[in-house]
Backbone of each chain as ProteinMPNN parsed JSONL, in Angstrom:
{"seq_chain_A": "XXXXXXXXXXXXXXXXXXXXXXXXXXXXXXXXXXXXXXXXXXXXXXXXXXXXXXXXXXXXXXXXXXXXXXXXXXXXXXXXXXXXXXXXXXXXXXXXXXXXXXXXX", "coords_chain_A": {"N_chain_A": [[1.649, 9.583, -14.609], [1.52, 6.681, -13.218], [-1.022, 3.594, -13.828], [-1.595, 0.767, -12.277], [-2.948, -2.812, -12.211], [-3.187, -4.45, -10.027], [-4.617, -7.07, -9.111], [-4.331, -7.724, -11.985], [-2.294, -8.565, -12.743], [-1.499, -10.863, -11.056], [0.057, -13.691, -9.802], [1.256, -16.917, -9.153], [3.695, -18.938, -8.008], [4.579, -22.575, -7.953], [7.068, -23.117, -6.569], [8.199, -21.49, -3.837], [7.905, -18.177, -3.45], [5.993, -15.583, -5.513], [6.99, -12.823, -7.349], [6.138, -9.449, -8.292], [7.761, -6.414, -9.583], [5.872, -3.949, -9.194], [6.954, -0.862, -9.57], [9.777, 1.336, -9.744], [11.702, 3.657, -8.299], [13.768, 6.977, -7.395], [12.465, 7.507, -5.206], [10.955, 5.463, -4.121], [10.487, 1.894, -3.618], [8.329, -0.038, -5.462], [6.716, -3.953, -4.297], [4.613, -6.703, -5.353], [3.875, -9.312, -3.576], [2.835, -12.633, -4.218], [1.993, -15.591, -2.37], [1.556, -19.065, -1.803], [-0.56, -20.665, 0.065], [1.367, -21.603, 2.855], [3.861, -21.135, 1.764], [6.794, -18.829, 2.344], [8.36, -15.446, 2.785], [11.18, -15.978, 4.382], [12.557, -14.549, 7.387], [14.491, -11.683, 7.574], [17.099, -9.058, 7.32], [18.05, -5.791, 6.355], [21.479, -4.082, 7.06], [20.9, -1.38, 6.687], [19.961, 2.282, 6.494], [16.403, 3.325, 6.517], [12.854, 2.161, 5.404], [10.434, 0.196, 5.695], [6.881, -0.674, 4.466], [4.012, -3.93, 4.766], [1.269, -4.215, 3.527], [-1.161, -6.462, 3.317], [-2.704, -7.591, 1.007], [-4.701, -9.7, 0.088], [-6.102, -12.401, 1.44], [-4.836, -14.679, 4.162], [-2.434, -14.464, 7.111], [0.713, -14.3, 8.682], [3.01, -12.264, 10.192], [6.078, -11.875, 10.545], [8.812, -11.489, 13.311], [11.167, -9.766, 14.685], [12.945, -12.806, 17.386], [11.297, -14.371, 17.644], [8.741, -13.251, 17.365], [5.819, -13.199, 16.3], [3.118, -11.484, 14.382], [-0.556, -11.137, 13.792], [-1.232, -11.161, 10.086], [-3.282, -10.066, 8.208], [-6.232, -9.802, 5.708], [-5.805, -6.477, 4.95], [-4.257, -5.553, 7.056], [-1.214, -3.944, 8.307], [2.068, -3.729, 8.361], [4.868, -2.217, 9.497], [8.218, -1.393, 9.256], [12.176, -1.206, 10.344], [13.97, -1.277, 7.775], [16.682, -2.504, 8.69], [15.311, -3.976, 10.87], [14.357, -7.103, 11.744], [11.979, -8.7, 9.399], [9.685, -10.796, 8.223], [7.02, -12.197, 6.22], [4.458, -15.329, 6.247], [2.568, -17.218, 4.785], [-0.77, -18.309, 5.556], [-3.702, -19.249, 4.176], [-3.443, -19.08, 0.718], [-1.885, -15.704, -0.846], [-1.483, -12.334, -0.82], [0.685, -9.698, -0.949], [1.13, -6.016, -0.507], [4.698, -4.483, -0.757], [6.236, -1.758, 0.471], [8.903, 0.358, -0.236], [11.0, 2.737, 1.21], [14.111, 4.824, 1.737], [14.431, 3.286, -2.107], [15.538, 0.168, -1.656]], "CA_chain_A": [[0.942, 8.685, -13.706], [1.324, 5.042, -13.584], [-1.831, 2.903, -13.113], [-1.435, -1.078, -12.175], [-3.979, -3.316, -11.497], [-3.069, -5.966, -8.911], [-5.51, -8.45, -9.309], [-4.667, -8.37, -13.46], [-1.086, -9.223, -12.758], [-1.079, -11.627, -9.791], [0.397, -14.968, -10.118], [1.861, -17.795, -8.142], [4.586, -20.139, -8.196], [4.926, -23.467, -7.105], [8.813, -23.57, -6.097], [8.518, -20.245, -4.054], [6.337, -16.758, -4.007], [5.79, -15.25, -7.255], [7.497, -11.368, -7.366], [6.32, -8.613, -9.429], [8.008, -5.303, -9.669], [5.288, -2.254, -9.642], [7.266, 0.734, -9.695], [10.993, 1.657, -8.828], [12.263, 5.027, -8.755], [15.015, 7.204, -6.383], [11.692, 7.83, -4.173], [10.498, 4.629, -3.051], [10.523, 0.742, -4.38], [6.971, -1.091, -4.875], [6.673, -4.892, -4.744], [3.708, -7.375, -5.042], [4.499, -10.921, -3.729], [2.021, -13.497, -4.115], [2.462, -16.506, -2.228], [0.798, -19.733, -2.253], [-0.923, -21.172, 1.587], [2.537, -22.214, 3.464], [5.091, -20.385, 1.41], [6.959, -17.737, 3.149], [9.327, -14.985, 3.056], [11.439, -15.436, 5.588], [13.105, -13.333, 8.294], [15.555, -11.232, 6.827], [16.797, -7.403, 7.405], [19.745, -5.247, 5.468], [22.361, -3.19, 7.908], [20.896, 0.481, 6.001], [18.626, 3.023, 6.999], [15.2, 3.412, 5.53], [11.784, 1.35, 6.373], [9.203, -0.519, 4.767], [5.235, -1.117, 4.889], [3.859, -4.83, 4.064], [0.392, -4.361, 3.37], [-2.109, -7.624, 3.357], [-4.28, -7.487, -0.189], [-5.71, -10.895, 0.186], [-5.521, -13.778, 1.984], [-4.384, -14.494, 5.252], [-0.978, -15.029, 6.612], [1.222, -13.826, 10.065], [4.243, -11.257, 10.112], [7.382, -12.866, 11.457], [9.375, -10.125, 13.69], [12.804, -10.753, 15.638], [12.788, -13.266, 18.567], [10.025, -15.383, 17.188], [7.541, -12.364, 17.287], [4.796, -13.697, 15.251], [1.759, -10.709, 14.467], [-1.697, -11.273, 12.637], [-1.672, -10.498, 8.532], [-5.379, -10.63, 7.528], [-6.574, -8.964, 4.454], [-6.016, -4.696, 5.231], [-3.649, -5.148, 7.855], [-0.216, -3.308, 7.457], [3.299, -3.548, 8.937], [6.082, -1.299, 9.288], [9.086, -2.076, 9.828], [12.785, -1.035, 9.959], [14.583, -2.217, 6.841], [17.213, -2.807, 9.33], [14.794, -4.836, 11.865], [14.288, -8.599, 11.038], [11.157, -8.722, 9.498], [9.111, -11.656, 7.035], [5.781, -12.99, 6.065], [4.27, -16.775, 6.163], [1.106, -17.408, 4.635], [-1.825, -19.414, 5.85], [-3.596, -18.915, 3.031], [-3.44, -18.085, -0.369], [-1.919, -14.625, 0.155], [-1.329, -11.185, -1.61], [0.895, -8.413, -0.319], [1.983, -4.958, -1.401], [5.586, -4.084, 0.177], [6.779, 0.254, -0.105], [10.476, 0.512, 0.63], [11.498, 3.838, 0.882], [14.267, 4.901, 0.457], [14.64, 1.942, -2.318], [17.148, -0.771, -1.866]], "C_chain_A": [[1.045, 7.259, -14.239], [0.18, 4.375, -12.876], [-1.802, 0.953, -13.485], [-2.671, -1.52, -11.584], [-3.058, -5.177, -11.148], [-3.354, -7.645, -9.135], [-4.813, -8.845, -11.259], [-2.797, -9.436, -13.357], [-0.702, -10.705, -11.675], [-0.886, -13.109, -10.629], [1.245, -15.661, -9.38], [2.778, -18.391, -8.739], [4.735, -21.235, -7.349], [6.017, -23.702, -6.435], [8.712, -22.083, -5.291], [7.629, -19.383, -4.508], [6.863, -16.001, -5.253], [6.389, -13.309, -6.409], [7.281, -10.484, -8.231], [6.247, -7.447, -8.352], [6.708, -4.176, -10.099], [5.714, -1.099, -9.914], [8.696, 0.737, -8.638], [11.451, 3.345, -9.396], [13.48, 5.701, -7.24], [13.685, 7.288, -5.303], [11.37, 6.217, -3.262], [10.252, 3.183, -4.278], [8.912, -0.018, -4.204], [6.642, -2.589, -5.228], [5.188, -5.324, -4.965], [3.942, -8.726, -5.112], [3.231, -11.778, -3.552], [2.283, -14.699, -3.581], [1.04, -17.637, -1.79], [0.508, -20.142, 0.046], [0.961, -22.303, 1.701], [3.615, -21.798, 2.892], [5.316, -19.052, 2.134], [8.075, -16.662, 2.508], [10.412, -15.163, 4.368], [12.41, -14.793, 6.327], [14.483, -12.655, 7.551], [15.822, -9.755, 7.496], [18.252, -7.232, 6.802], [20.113, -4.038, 6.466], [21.893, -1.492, 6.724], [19.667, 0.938, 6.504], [17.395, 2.861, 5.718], [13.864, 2.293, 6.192], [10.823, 0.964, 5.252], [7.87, -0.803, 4.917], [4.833, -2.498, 3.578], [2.453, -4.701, 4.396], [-0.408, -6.009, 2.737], [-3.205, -7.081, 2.051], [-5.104, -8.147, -0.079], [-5.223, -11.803, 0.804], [-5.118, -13.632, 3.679], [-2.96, -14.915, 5.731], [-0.295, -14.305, 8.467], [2.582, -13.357, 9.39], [4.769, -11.922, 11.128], [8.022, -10.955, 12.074], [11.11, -10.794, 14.318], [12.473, -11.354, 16.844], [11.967, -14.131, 18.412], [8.46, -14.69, 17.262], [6.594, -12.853, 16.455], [3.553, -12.557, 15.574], [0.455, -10.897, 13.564], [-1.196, -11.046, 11.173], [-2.774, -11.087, 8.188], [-5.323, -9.692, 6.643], [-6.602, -7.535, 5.427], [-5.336, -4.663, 7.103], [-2.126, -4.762, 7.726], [0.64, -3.07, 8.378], [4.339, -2.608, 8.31], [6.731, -1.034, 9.968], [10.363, -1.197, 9.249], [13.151, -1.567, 8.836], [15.707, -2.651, 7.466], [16.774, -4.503, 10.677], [14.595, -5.915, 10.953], [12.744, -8.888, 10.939], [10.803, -10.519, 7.849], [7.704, -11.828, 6.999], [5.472, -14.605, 5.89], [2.852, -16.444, 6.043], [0.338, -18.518, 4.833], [-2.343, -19.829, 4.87], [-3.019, -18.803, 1.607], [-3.095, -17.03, -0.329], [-1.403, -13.374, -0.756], [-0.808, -9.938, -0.976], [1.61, -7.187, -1.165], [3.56, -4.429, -0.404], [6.096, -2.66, -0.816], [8.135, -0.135, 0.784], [11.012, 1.915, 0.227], [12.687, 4.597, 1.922], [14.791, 3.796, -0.563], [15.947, 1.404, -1.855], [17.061, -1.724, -3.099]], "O_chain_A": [[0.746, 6.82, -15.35], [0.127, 4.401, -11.646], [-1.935, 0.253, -14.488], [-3.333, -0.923, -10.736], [-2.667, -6.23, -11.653], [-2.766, -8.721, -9.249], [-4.834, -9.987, -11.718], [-2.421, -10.529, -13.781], [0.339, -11.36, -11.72], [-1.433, -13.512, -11.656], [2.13, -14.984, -8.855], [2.789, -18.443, -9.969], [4.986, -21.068, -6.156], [5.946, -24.602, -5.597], [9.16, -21.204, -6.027], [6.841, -19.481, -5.449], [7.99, -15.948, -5.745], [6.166, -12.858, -5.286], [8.108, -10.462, -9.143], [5.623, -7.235, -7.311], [6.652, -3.665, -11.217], [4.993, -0.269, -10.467], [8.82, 0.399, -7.461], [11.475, 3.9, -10.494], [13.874, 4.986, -6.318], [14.151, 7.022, -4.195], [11.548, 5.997, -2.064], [9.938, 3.338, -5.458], [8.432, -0.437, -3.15], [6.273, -2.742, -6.392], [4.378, -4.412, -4.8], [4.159, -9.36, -6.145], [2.567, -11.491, -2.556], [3.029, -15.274, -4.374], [-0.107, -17.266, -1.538], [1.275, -19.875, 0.971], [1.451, -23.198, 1.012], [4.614, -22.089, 3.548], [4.41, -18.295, 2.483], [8.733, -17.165, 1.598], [10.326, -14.367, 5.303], [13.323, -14.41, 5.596], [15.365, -13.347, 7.043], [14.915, -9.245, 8.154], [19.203, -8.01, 6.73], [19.299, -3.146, 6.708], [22.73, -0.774, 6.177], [18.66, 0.316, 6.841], [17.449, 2.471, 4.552], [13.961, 1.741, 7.288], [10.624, 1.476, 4.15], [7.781, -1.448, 5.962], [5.032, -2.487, 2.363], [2.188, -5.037, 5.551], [-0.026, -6.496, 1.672], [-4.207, -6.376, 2.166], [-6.264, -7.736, -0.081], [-4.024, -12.079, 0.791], [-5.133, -12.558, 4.28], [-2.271, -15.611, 4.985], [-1.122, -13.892, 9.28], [3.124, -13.845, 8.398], [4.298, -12.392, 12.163], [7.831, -9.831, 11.609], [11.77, -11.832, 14.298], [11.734, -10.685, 17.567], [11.924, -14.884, 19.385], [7.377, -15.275, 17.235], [7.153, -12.725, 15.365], [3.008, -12.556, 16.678], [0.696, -10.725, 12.369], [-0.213, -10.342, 11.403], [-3.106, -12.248, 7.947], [-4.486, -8.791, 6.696], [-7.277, -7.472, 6.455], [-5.773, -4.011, 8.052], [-1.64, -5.421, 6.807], [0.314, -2.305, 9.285], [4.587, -2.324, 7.139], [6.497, -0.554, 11.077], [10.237, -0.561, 8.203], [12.581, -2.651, 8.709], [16.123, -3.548, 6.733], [17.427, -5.459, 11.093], [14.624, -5.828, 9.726], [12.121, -9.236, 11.942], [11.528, -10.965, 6.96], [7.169, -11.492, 8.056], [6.382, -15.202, 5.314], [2.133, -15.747, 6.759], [0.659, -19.614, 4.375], [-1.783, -20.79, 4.344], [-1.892, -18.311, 1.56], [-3.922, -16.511, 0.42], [-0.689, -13.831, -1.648], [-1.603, -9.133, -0.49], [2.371, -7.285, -2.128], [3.332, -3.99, 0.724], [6.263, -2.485, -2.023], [8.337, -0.647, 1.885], [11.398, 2.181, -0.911], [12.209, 4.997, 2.983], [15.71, 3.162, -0.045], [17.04, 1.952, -1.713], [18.024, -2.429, -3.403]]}, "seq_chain_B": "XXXXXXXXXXXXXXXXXXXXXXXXXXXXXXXXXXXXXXXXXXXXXXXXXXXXXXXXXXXXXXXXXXXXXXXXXXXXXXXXXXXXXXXXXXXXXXXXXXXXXXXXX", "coords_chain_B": {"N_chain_B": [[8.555, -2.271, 14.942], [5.712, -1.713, 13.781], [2.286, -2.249, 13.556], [-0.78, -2.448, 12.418], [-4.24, -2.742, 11.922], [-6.133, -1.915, 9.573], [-8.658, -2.246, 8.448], [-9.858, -2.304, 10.93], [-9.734, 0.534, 11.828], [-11.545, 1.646, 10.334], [-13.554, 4.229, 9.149], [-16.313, 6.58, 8.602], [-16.902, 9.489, 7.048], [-20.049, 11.995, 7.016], [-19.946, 14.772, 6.146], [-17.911, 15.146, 4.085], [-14.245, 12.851, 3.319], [-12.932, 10.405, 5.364], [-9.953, 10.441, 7.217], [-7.03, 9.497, 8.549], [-4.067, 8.413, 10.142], [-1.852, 6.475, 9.536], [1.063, 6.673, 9.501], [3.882, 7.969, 10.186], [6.943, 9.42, 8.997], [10.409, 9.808, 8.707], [10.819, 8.85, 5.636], [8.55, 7.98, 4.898], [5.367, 8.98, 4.356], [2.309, 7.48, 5.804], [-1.288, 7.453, 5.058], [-4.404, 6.617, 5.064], [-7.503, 7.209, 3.884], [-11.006, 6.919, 3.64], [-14.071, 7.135, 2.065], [-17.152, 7.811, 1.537], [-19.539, 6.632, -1.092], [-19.941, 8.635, -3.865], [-18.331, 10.884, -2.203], [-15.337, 13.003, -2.712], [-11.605, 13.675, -3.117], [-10.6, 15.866, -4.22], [-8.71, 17.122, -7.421], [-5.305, 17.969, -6.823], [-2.352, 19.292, -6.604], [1.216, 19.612, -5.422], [4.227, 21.968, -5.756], [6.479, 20.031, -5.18], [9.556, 17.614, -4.843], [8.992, 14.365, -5.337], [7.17, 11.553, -4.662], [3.799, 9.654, -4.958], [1.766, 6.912, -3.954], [-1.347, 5.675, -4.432], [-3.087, 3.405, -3.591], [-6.127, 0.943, -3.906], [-8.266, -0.832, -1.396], [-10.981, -1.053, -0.908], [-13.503, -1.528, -2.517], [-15.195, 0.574, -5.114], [-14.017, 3.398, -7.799], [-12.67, 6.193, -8.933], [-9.935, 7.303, -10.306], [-8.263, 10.498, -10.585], [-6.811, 12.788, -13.171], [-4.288, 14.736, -14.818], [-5.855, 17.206, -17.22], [-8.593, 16.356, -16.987], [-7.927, 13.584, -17.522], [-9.323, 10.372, -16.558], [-8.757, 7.848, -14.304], [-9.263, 3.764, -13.727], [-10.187, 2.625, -10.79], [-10.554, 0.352, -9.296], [-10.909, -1.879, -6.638], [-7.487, -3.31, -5.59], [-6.218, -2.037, -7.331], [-3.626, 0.159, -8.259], [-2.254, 4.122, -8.462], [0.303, 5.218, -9.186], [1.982, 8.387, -8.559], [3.596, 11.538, -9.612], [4.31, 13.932, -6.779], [4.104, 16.427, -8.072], [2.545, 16.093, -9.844], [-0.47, 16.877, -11.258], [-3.627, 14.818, -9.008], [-6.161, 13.425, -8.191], [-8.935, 11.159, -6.139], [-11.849, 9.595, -6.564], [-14.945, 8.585, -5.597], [-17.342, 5.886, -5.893], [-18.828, 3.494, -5.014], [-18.633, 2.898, -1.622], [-15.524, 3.329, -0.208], [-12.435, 2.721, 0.308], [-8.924, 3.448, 0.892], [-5.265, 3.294, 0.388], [-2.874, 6.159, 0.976], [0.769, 6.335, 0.101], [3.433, 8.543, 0.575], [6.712, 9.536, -0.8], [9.623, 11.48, -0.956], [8.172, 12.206, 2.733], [5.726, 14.366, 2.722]], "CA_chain_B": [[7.963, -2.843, 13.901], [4.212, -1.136, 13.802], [0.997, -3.123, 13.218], [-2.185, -1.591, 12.244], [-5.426, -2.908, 10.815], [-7.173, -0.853, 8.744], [-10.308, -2.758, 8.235], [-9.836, -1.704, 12.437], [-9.409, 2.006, 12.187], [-12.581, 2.377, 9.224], [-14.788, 5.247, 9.73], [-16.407, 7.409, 7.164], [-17.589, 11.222, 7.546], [-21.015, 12.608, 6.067], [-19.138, 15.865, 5.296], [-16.333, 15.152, 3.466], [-13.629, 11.978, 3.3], [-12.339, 10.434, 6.57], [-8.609, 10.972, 7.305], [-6.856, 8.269, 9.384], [-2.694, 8.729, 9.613], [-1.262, 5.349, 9.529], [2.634, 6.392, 10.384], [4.654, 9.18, 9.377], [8.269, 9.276, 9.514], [11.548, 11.208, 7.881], [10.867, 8.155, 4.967], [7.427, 8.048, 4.542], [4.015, 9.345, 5.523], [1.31, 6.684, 5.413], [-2.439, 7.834, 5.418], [-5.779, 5.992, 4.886], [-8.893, 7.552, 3.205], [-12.281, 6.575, 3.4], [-14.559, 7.639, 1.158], [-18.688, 7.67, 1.175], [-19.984, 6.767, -2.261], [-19.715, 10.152, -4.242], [-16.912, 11.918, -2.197], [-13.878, 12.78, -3.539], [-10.34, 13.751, -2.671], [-10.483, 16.712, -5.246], [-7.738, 17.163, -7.739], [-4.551, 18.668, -6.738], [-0.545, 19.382, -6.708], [2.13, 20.257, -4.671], [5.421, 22.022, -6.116], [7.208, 19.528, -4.337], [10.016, 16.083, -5.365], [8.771, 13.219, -4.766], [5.672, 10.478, -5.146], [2.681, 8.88, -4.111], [1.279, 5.937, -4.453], [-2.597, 5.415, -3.827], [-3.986, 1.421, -3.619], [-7.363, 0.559, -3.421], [-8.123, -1.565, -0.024], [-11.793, -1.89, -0.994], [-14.817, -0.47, -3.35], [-14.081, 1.564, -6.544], [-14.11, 4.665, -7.763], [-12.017, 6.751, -10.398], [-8.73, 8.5, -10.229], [-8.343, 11.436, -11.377], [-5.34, 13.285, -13.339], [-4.394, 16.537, -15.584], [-6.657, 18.059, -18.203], [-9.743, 15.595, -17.294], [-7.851, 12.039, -17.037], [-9.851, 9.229, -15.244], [-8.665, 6.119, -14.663], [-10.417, 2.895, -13.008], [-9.767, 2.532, -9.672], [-10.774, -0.999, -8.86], [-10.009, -2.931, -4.931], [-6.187, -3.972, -5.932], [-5.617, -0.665, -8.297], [-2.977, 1.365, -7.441], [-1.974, 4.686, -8.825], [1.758, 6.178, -8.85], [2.188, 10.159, -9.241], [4.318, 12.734, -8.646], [3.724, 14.96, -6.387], [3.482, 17.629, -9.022], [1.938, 16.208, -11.115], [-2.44, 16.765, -10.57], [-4.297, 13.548, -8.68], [-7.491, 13.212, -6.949], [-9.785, 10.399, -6.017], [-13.661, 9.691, -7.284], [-15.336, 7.265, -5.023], [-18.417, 5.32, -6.633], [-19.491, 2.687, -3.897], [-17.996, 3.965, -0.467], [-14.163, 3.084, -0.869], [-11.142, 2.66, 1.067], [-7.791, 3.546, -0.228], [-3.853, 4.099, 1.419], [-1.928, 6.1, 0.508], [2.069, 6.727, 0.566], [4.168, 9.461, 0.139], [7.777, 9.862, -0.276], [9.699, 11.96, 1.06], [6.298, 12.923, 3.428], [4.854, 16.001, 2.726]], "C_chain_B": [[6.338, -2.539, 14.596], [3.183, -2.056, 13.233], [0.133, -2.311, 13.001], [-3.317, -2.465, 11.159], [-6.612, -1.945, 10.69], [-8.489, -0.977, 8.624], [-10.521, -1.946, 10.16], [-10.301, -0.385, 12.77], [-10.664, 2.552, 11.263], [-13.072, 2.968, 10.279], [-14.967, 6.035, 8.577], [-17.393, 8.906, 8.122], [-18.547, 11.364, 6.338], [-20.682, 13.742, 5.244], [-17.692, 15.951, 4.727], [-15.636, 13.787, 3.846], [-13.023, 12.226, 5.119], [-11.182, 10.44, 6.534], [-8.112, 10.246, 8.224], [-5.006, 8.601, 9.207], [-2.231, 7.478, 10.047], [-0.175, 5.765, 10.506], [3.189, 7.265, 9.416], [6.088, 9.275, 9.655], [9.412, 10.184, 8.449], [11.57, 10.424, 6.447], [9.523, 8.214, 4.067], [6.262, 8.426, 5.192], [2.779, 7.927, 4.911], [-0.199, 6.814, 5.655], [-3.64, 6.533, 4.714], [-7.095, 6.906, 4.665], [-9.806, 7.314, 2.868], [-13.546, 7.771, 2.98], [-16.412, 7.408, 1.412], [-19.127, 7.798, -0.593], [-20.305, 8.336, -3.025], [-19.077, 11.362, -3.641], [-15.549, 12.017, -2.842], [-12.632, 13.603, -3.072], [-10.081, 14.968, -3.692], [-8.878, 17.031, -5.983], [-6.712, 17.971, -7.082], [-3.025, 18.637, -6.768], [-0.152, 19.735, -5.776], [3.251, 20.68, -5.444], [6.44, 21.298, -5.327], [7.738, 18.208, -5.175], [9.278, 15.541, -4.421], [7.474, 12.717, -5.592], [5.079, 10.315, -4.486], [2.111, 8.025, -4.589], [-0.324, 5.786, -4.088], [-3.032, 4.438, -4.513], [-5.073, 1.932, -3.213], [-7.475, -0.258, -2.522], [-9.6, -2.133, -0.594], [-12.873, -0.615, -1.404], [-14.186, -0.13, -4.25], [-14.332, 2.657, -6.275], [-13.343, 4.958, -9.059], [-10.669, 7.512, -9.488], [-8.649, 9.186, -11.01], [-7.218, 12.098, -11.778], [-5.727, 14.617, -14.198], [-5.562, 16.272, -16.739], [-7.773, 16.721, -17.981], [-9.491, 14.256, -17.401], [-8.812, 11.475, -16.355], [-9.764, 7.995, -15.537], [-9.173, 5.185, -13.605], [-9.579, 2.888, -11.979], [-10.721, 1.645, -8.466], [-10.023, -1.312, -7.105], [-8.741, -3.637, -6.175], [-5.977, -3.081, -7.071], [-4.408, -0.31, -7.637], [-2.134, 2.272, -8.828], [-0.599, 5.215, -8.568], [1.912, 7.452, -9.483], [3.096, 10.514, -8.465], [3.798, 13.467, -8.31], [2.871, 16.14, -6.72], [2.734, 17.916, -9.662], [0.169, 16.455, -9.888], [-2.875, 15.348, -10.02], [-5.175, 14.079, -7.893], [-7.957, 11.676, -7.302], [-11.393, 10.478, -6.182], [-14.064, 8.452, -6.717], [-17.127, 6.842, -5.249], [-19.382, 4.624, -5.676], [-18.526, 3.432, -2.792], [-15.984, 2.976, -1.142], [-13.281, 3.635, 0.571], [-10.029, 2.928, 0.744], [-6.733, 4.138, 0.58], [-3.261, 4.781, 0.235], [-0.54, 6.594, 1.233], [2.763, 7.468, 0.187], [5.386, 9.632, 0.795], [8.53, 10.73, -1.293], [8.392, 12.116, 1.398], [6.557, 14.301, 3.013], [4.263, 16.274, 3.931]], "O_chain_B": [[5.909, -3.023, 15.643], [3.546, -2.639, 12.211], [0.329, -1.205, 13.505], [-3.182, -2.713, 9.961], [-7.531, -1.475, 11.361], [-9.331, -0.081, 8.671], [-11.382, -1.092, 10.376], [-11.055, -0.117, 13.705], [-10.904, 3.758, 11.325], [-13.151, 2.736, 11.485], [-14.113, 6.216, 7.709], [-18.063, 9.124, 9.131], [-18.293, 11.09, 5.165], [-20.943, 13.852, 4.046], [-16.716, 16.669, 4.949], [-16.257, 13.253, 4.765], [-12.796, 13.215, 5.816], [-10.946, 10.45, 5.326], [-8.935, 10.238, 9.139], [-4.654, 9.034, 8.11], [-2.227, 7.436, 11.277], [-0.151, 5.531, 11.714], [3.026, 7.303, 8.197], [6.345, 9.168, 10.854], [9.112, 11.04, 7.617], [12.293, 11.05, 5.672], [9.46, 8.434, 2.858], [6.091, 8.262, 6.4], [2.584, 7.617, 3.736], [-0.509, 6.168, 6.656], [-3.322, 5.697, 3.868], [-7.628, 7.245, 5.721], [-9.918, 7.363, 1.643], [-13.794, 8.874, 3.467], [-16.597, 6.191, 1.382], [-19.043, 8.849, -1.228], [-21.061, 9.088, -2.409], [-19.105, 12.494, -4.125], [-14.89, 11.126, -3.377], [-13.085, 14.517, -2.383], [-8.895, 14.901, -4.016], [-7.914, 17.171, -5.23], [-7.263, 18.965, -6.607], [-2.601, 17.522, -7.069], [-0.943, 20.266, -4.997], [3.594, 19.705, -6.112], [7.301, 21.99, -4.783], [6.991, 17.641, -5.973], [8.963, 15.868, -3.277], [6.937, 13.144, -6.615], [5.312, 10.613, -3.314], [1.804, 8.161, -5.773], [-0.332, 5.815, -2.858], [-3.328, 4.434, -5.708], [-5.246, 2.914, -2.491], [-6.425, -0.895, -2.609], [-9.704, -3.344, -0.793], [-13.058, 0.529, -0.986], [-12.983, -0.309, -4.438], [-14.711, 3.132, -5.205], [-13.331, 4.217, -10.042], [-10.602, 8.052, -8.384], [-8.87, 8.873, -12.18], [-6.373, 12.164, -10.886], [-6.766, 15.268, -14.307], [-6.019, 15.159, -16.998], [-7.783, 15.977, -18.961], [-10.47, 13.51, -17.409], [-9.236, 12.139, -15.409], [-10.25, 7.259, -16.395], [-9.538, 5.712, -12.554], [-8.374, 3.102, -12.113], [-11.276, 1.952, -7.412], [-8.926, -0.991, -6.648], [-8.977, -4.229, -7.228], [-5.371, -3.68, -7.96], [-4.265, -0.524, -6.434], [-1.6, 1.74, -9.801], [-0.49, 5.733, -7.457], [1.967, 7.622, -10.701], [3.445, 10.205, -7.325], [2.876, 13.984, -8.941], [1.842, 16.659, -6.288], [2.233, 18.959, -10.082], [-0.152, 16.324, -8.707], [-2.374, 14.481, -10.736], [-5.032, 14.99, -7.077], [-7.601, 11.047, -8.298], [-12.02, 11.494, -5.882], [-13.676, 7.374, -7.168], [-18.013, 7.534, -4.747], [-20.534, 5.025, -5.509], [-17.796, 4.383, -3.073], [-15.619, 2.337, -2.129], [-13.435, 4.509, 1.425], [-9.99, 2.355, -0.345], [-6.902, 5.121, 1.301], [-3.122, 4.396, -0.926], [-0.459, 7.059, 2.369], [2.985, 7.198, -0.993], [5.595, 9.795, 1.998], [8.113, 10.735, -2.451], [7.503, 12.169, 0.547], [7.537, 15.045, 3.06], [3.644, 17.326, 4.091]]}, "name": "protein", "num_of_chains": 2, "seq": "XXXXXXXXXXXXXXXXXXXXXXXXXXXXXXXXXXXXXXXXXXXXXXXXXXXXXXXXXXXXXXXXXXXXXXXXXXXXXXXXXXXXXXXXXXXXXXXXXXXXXXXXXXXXXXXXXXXXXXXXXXXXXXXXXXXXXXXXXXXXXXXXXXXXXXXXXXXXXXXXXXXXXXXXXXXXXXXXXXXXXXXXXXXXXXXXXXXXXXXXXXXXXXXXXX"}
């Protein structure tokens, strides 16, 4: 069993959201990106099967989709998405998410 | 691309943990578990590959592992097991908590 605590690791960057690795294995990849109010991921997707969930820890922030889809991210709300479909985050906020990619890329 | 807020979907049961299924797919199953202060998710296994991950969303509690483990299980915890291995949940104040499993079980 591996246990992480979130909150002990979190950290920002000014140039760009901060990236820590939780846990990779053949089952499933786990990130935690921290990003600062107005930094984003944005829109992206990779031509392979498999799918991803971007869970909202803290903060607030909107899920980018294809077409200019824009959906809520508020703290404990949770997307899932092809890893194929064109997905990102933009934070309002201060903002804290957990992303599961399974199977990893 | 699926949306869901969780803070949305809470509900808690007097007899036993509530049970909520996020999104299940040939990748991953995604569930939600709410907890009333002193229920618990009782230890257990599957002979089965694979993992699971269980985050805290909100409240504590304890996780639980083989021969009598317990580790903290703080809002922004998260636990990674294998399948095989033993896990349960120990919820202290009421408690919220996803989790993910891949492959689904």
């Amino acid at each position: 069993m591996q246990h992480t605590s979130l909150t002990g690791v979190r950290a920002y960057r000014d140039q760009g959201f901060h990236k820590y690795l939780v846990h990779e294995s053949e089952n499933f990849k786990i990130l935690n990106f921290n990003f600062r109010a107005g930094q984003e991921l944005p829109i992206h997707s990779h031509d392979l099967d498999g799918e991803l969930s971007i869970l909202v820890l803290d903060g607030r922030g909107e899920f980018l989709g294809e077409g200019g889809t824009v959906l809520p991210a508020e703290t404990g709300d949770v997307l899932i998405s092809e890893i194929r479909e064109p997905h990102g985050v933009r934070a309002i906020t201060d903002m804290s998410v957990l992303v599961t990619i399974a199977p990893p890329i």
